[in-house]
DRENDO-1510 file (C-alpha; in Angstrom, 1 decimal, always signed):
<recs>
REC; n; res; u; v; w
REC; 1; UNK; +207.0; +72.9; +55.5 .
REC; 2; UNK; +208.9; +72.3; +59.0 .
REC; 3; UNK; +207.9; +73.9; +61.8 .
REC; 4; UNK; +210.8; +75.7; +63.3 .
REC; 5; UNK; +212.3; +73.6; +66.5 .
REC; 6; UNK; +212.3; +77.0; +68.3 .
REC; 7; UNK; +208.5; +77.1; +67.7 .
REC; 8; UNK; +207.8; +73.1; +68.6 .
REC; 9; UNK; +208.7; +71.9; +65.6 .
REC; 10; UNK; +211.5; +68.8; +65.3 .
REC; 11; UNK; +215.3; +69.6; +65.8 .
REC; 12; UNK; +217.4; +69.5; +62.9 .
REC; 13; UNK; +219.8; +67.6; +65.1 .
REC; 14; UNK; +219.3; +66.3; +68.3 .
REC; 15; UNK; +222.5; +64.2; +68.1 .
REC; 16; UNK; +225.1; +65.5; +70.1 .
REC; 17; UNK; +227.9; +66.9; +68.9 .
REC; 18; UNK; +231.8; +65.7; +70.2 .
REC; 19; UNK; +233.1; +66.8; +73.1 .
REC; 20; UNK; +235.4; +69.6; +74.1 .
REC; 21; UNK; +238.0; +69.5; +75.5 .
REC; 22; UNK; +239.4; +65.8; +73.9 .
REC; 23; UNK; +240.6; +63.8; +76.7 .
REC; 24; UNK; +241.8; +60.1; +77.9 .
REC; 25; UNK; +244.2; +58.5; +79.9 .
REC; 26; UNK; +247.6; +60.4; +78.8 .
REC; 27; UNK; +245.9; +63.7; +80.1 .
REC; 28; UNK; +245.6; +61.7; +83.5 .
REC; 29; UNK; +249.2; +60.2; +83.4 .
REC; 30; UNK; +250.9; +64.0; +82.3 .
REC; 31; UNK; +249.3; +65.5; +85.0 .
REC; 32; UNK; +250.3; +62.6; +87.5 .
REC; 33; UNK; +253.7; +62.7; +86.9 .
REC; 34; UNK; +253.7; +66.2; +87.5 .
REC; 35; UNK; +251.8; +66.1; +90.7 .
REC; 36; UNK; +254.2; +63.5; +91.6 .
REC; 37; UNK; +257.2; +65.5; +90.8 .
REC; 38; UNK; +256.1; +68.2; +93.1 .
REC; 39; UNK; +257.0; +71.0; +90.9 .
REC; 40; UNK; +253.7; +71.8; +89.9 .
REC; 41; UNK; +253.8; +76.0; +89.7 .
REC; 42; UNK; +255.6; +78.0; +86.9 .
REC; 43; UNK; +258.9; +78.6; +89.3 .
REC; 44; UNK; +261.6; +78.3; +88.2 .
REC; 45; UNK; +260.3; +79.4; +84.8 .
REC; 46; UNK; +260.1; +77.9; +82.5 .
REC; 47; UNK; +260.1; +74.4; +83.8 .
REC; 48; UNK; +260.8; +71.0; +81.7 .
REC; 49; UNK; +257.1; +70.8; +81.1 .
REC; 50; UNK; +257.0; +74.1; +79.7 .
REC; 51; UNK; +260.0; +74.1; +77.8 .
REC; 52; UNK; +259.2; +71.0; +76.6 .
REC; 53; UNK; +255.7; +72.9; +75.1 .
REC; 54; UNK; +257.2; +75.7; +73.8 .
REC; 55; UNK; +259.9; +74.2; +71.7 .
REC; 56; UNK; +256.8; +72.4; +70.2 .
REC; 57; UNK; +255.1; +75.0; +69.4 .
REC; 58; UNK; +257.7; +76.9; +68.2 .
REC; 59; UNK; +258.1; +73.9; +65.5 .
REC; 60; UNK; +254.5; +73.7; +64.7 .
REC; 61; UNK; +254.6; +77.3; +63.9 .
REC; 62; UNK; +257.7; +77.8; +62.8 .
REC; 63; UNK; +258.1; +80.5; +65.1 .
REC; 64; UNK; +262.5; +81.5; +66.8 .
REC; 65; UNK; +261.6; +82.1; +70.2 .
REC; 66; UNK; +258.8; +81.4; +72.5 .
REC; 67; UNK; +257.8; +82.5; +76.0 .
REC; 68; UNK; +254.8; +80.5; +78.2 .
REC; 69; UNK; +252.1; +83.3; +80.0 .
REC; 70; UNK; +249.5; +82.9; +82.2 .
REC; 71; UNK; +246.5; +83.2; +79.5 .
REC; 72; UNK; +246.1; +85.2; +76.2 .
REC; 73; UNK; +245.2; +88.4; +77.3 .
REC; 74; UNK; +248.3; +88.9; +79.2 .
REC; 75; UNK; +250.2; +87.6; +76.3 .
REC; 76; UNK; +249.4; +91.4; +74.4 .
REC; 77; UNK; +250.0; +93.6; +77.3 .
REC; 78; UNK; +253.6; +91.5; +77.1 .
REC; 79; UNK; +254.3; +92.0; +73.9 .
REC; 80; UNK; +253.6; +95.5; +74.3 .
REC; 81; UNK; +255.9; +96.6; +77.5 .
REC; 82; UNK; +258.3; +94.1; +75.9 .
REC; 83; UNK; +258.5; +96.5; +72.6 .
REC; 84; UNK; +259.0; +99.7; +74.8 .
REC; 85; UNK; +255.2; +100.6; +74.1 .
REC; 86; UNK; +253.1; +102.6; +77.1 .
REC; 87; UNK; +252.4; +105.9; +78.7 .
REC; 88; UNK; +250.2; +108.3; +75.1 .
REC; 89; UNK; +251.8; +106.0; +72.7 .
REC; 90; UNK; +248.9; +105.1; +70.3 .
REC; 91; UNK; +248.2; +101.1; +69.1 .
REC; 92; UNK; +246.0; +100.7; +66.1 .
REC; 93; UNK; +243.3; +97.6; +66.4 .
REC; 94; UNK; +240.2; +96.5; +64.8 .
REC; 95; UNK; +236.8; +97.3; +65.7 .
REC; 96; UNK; +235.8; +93.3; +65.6 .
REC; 97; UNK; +237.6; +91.1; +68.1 .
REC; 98; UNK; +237.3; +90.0; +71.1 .
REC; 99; UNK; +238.0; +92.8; +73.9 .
REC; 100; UNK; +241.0; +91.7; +75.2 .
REC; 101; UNK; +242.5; +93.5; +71.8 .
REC; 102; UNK; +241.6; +96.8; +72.5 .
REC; 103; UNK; +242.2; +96.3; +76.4 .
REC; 104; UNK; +245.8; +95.3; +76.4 .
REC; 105; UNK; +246.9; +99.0; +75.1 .
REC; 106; UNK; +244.9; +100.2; +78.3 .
REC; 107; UNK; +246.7; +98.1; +80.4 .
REC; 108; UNK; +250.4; +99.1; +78.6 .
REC; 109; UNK; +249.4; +102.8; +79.2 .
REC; 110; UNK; +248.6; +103.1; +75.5 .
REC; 111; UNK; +245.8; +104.2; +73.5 .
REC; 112; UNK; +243.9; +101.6; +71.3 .
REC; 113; UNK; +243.2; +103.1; +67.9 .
REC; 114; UNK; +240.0; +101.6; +66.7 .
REC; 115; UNK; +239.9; +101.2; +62.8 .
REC; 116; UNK; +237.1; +98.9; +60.4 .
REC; 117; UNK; +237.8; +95.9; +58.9 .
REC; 118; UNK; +237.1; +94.3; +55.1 .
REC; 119; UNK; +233.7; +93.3; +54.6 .
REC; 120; UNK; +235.1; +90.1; +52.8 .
REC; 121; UNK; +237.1; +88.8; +55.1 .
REC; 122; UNK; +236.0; +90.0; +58.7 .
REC; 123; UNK; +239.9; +91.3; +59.4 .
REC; 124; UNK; +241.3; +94.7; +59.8 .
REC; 125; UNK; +241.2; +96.4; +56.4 .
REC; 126; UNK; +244.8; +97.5; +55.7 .
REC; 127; UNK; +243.8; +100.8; +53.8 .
REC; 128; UNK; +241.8; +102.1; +57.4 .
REC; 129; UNK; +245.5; +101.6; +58.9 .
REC; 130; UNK; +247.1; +103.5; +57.0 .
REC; 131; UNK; +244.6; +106.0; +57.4 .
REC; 132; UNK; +245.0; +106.3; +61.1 .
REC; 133; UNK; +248.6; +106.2; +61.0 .
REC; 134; UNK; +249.7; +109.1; +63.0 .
REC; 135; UNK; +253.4; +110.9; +64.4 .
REC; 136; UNK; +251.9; +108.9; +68.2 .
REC; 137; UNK; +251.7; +105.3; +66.5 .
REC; 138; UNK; +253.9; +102.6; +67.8 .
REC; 139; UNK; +251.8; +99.2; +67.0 .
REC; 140; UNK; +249.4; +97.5; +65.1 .
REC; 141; UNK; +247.9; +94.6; +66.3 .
REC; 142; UNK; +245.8; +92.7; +63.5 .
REC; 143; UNK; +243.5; +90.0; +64.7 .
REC; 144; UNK; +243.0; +86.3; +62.9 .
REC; 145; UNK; +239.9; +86.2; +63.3 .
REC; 146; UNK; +237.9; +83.0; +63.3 .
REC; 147; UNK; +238.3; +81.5; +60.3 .
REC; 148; UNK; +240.4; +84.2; +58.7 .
REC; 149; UNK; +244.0; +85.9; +58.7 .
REC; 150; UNK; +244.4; +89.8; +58.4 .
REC; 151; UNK; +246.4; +90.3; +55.1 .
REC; 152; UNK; +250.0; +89.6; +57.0 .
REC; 153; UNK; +251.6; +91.2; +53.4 .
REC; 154; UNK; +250.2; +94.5; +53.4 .
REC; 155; UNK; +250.3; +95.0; +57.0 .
REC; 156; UNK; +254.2; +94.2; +57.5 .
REC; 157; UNK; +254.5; +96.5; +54.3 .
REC; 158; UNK; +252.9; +99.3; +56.1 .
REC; 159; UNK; +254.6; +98.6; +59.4 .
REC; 160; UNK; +258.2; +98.7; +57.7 .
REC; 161; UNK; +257.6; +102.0; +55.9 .
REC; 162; UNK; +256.5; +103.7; +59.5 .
REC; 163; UNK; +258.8; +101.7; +61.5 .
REC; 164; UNK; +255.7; +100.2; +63.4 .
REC; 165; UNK; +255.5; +96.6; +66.0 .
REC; 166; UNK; +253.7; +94.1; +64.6 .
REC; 167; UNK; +251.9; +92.0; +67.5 .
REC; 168; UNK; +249.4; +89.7; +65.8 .
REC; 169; UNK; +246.5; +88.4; +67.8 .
REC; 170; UNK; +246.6; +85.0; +66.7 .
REC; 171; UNK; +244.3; +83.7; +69.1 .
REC; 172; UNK; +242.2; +82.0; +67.2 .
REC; 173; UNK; +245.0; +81.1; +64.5 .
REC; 174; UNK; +246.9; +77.9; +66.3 .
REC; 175; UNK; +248.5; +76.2; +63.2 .
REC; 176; UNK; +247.6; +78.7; +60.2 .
REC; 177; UNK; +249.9; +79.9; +58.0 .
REC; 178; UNK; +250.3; +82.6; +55.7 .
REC; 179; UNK; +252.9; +82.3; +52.6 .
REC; 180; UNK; +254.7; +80.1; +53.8 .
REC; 181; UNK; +254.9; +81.4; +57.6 .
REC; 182; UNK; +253.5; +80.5; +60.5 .
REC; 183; UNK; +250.5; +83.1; +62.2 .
REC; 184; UNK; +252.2; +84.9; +65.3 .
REC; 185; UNK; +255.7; +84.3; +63.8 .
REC; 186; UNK; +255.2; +87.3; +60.9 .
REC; 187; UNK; +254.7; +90.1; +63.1 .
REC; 188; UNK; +257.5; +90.9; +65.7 .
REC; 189; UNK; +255.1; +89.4; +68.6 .
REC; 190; UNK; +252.5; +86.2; +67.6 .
REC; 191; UNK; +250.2; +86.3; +70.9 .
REC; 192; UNK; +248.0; +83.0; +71.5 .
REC; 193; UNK; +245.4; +81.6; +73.9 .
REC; 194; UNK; +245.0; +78.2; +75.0 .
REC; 195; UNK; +241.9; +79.2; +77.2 .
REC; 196; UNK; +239.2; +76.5; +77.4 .
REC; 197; UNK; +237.2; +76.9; +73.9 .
REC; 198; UNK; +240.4; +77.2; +71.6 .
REC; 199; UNK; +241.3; +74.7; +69.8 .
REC; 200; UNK; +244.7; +73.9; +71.5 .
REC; 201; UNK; +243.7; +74.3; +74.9 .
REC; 202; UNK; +244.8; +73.8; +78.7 .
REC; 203; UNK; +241.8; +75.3; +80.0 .
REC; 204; UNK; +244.0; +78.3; +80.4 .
REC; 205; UNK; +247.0; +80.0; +79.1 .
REC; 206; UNK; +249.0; +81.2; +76.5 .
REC; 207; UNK; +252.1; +81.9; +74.1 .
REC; 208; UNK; +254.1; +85.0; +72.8 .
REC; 209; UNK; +256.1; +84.3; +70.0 .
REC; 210; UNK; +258.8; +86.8; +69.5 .
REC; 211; UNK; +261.3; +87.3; +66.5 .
REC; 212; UNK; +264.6; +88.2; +68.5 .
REC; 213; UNK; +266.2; +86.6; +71.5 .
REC; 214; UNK; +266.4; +90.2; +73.3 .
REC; 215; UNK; +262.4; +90.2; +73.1 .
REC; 216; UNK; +261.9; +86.9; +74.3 .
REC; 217; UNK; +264.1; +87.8; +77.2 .
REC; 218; UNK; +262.6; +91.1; +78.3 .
REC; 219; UNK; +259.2; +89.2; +77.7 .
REC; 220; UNK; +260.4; +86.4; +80.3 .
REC; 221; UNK; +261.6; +88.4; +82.3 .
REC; 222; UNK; +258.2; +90.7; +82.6 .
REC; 223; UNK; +256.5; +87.2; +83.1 .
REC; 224; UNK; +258.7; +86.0; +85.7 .
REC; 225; UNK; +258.6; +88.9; +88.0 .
REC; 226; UNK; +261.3; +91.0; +86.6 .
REC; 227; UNK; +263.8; +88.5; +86.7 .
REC; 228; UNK; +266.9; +88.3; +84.7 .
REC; 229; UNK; +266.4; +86.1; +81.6 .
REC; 230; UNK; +269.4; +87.1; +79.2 .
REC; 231; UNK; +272.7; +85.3; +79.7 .
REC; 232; UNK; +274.4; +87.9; +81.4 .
REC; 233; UNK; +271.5; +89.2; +83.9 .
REC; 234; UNK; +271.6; +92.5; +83.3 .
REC; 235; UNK; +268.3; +93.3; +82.0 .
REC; 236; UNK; +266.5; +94.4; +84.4 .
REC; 237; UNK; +262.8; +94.8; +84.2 .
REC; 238; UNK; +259.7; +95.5; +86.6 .
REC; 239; UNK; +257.4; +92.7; +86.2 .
REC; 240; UNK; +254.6; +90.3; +87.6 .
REC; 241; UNK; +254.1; +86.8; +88.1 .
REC; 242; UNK; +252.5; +85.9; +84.5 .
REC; 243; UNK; +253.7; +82.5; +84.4 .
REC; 244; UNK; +252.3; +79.2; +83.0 .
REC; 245; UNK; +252.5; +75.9; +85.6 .
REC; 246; UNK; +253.8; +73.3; +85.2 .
REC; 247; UNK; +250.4; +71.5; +85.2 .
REC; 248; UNK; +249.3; +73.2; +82.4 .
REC; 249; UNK; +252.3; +72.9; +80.3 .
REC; 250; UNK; +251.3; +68.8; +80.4 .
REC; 251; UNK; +248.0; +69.2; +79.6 .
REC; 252; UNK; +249.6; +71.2; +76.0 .
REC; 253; UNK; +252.6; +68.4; +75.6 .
REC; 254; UNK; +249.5; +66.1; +75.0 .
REC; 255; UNK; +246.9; +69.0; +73.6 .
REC; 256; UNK; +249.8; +69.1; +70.7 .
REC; 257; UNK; +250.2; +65.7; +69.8 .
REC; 258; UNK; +246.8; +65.3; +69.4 .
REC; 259; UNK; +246.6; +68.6; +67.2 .
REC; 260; UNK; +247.7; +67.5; +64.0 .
REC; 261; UNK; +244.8; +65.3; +63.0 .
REC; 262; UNK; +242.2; +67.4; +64.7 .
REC; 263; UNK; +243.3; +70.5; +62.6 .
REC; 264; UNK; +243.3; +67.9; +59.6 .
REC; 265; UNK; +239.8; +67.1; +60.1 .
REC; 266; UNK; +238.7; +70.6; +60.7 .
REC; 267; UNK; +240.5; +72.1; +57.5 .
REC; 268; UNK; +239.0; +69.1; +55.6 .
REC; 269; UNK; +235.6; +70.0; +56.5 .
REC; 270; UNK; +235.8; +73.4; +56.4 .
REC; 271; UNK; +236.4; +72.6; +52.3 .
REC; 272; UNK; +233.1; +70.6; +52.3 .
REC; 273; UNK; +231.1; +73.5; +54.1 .
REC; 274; UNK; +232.8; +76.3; +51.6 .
REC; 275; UNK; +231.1; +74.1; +48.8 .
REC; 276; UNK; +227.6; +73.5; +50.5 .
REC; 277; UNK; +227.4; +76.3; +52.0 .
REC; 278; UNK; +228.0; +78.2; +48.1 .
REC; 279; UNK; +224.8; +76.3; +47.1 .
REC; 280; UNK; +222.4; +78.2; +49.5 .
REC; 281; UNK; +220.8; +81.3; +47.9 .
REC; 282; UNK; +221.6; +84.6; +50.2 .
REC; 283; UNK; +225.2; +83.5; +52.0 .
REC; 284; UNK; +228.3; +84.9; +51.0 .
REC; 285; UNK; +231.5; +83.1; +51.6 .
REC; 286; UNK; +234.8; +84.8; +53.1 .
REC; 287; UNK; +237.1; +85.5; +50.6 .
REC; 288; UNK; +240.0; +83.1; +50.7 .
REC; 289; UNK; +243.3; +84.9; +49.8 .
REC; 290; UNK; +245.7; +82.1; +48.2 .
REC; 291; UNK; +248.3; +82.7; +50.8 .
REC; 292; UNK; +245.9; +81.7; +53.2 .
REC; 293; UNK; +247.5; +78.1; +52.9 .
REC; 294; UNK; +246.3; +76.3; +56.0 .
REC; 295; UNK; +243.5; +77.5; +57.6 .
REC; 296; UNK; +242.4; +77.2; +61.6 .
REC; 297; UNK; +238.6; +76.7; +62.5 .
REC; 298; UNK; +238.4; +78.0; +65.9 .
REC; 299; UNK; +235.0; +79.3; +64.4 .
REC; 300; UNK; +234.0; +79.2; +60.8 .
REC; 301; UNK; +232.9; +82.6; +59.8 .
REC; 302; UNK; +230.9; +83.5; +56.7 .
REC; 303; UNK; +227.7; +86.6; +55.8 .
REC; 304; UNK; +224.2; +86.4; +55.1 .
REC; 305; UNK; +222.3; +88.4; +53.4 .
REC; 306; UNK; +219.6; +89.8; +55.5 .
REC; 307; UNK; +217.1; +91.2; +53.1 .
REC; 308; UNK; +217.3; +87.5; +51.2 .
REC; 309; UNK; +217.2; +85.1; +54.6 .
REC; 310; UNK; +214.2; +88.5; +55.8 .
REC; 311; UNK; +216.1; +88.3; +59.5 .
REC; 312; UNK; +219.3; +89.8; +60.1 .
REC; 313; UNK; +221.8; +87.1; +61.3 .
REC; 314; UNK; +220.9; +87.6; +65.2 .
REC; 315; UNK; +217.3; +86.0; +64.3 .
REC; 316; UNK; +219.3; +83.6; +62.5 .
REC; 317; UNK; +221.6; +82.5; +64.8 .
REC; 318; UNK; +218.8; +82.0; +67.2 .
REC; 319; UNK; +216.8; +79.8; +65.1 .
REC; 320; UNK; +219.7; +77.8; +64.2 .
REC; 321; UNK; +220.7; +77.3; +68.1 .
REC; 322; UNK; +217.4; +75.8; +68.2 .
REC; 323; UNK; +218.0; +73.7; +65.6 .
REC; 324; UNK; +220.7; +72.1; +67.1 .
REC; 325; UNK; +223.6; +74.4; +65.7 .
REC; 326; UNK; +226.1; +75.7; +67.6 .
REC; 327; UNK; +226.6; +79.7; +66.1 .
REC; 328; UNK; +226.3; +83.0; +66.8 .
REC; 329; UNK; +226.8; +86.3; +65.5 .
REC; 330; UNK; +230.5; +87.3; +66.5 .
REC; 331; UNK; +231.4; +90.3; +68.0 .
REC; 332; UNK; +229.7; +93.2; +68.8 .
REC; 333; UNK; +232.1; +96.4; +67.7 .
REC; 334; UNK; +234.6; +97.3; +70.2 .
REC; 335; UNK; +233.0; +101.0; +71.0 .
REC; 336; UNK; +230.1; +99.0; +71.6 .
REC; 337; UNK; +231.2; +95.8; +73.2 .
REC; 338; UNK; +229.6; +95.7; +77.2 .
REC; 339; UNK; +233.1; +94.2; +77.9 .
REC; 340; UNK; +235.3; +97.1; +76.9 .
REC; 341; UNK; +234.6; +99.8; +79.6 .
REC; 342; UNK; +237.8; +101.7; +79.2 .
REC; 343; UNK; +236.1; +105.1; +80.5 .
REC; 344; UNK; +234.8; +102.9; +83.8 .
REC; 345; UNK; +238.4; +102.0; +84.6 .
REC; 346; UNK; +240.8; +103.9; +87.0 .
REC; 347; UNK; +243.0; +103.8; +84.5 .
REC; 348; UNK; +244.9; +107.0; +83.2 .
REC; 349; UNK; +244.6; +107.3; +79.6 .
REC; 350; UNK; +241.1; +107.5; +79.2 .
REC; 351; UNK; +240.7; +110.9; +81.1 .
REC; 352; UNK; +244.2; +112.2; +79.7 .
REC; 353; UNK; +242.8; +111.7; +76.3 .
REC; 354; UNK; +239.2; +111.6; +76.4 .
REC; 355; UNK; +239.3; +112.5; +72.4 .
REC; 356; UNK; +240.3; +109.2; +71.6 .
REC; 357; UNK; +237.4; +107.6; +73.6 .
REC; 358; UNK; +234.2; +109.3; +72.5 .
REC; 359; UNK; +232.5; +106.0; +71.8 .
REC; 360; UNK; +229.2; +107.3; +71.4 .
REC; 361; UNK; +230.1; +109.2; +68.4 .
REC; 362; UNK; +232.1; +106.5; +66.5 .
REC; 363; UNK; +230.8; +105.0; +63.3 .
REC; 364; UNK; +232.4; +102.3; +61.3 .
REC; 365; UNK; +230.5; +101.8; +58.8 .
REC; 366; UNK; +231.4; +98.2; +57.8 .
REC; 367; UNK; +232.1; +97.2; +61.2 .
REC; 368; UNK; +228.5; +98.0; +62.2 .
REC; 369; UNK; +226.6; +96.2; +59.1 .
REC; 370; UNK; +229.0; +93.5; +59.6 .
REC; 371; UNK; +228.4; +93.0; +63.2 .
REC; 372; UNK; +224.6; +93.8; +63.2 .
REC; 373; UNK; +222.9; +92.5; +60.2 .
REC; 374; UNK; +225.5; +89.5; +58.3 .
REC; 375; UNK; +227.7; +87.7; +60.1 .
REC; 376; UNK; +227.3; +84.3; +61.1 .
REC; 377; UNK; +230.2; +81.8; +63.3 .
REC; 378; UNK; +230.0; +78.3; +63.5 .
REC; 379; UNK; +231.5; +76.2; +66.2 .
REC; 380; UNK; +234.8; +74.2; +65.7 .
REC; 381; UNK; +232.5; +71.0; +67.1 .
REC; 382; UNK; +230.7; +70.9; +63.8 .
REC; 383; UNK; +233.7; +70.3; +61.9 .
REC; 384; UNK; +235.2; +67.0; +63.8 .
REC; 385; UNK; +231.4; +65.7; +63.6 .
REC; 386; UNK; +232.4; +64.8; +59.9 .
REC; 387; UNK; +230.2; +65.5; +56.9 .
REC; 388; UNK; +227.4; +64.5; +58.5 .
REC; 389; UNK; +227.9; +67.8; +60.8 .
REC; 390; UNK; +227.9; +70.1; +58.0 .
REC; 391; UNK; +225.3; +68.3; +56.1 .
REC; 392; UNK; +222.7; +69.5; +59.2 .
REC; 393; UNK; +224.1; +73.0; +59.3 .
REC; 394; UNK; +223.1; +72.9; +55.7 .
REC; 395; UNK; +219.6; +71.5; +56.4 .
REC; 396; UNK; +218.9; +73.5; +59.2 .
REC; 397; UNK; +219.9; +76.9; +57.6 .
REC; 398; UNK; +217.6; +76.0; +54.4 .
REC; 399; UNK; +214.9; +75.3; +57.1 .
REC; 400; UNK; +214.9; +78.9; +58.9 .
REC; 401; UNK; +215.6; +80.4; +55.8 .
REC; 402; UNK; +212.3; +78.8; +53.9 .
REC; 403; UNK; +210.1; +79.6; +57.2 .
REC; 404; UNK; +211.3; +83.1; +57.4 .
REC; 405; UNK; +210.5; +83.5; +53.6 .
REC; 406; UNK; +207.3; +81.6; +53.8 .
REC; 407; UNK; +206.3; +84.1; +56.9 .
REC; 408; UNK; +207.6; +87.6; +56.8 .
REC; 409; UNK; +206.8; +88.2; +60.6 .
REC; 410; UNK; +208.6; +85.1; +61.9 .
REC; 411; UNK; +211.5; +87.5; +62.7 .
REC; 412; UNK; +210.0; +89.3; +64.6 .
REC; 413; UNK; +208.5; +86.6; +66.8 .
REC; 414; UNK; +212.2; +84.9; +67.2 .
REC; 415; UNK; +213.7; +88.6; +68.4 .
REC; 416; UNK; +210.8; +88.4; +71.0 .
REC; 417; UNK; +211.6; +84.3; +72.2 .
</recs>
């Protein structure tokens, strides 16, 4: 048997694996022309550049209207004062994402609501919704995570019947679709990052879709300072400078021409690693709802099971680095992820409803076995490395899986590398 690489033993693959971000000589010659122009900011907003973007992405996601931000993060908070949401008004999220998710509320003045998600598919489970569903709740915000979408049909059922916002968290989600829609152009709000690892990226950034034209104008206009973006400038609203530049807008008018295969080539070999990965005793595949038509590998997301592998998928993931994998684990869950610090904030809400924040006490029970024991993410990278990059995922999961059968107390020598 191999010797685990972590332990001296031979990499499963020293070769290394494509670069990210893609780049050539039209990056250089976008950004050129725009240094040249002199209008290299986000004033006035939006500029060609970014117009130019938007309407493209509005077209690849077959989203009405669009409005260029700063980054991702700020994208939610938008979306949020743009639908009228702030000061005790309660926003239900899932307990697996990425902070920001839980954050944005906090920075609105509202009060994230943290529910579980579905063991099968890693996304906020519609039923724990509905169960937290109170006469305070304004918003949902479910989370494409991954691999996965949130079930988009059951959640827009449940918002129509309590007249809630949608703002999906489509991060991760650049290009998926969902029966026959775009992500981010289901809910009321689509929020997106183009922050260095996503997979349309300008090293920062993002996009707000919005369903009406009033929301994409109070949303420019919260962007832009709190300047007038309706036709006849009368809306009036306080905001802050939030704006994309003009320099990052070219870097996305090539990052989008460029998509279209690159998604291709992802998708495709996601396929192939559904089907090798089925063959290897103790992993459980996401479940793959039929509407999910085309589906975005920002990371490929799928469970072990820890008492088959002996290691819960933190030893795992650490073997696997050292194998030459990228992975990890995911998320920690929110009321436990070192990021989310509401209660060390000066912000309001967390002293004015200190119920809603008792952390310590929180228990979601398919959150935490989710989180701590199965999951397991894959980098986007493996997936333009063509088969050959699954094929070594493959090998090198067989590998740490036969050591840590062969010898029960490998795990705990990788917890203690």
């Amino acid at each position: 048997m191999a010797e685990l690489a972590l332990f001296g033993g031979e990499a499963t693959r020293s070769k290394p694996w494509p670069a990210w971000p893609v780049h050539d000589e039209r990056d250089i010659a976008a950004l050129t022309e725009v240094i040249r122009s002199g209008n290299w900011g986000g004033f006035p907003y939006p500029g060609p550049q970014t117009r130019r973007f938007l309407d493209a992405f509005i077209e690849m996601q077959r989203g009405r209207y669009a409005v260029a931000v700063m980054n991702g993060t700020l994208t939610l908070e938008v979306a949020l004062r743009a639908a009228g949401i702030g000061w005790g008004d309660e926003v239900i999220v899932p307990a697996y994402s990425f902070q920001a998710t839980a954050a944005a509320p906090i920075m609105a003045g509202a009060i994230p609501v943290i529910v579980d998600i579905e063991a099968d598919t890693f996304c906020i489970d519609p039923k724990a919704i509905e169960a937290a569903i109170t006469e305070r709740t304004r918003a949902i915000i479910p989370v494409h995570v991954a691999s996965q979408m949130a079930d988009m049909s059951a959640i827009m059922a449940i918002a129509e019947a309590h007249n809630l916002v949608v703002i999906e968290d489509a991060a991760h989600a650049h290009g998926a679709f969902w029966d026959g829609h775009g992500a981010g152009a289901l809910g009321q709000f689509g929020s997106f990052s183009m922050q260095s690892t996503k997979i349309m990226t300008a090293g920062e950034g993002g996009v707000l879709l919005c369903q009406t034209e009033e929301q994409a104008w109070r949303a420019a206009s919260i962007v832009d300072c709190g300047r007038p973006h309706d036709p006849s400038g009368a809306l009036k609203i306080q905001g802050g400078n939030y704006r994309m530049t003009e320099l990052q807008a070219a870097l996305l008018n090539i990052a989008i021409e460029r998509f279209p295969s690159q998604f291709q080539q992802r998708e495709e070999m996601a396929d192939y690693m559904d089907e090798a990965l089925s063959e290897v005793d103790g992993v459980r595949l996401l479940r793959r709802d039929p509407r999910h038509q085309k589906r975005a590998v920002y990371c490929y997301s799928f469970a072990i099971d820890p008492q088959i592998f002996g290691a819960t998928n933190a030893v795992v993931a650490r073997a696997l680095l050292a194998e030459g994998i990228p992975c990890d684990r995911g998320y920690d869950p929110m009321y436990r992820y070192e990021l989310f610090q509401p209660m060390a904030s000066r912000l309001a809400v967390p002293s004015a409803f200190p119920q809603y924040f008792d952390y310590e006490a929180m228990r979601l029970p398919v959150v935490e076995r989710v989180s701590g024991a199965e999951a397991m993410w894959l980098g986007e990278e493996i997936f333009r490395a063509g088969a050959s990059g699954v094929d070594d995922v493959i090998s090198a999961l067989r590998k740490v899986q036969a050591a840590l059968t062969r010898e029960p107390s490998l795990a705990e020598r990788i917890s203690a590398s």
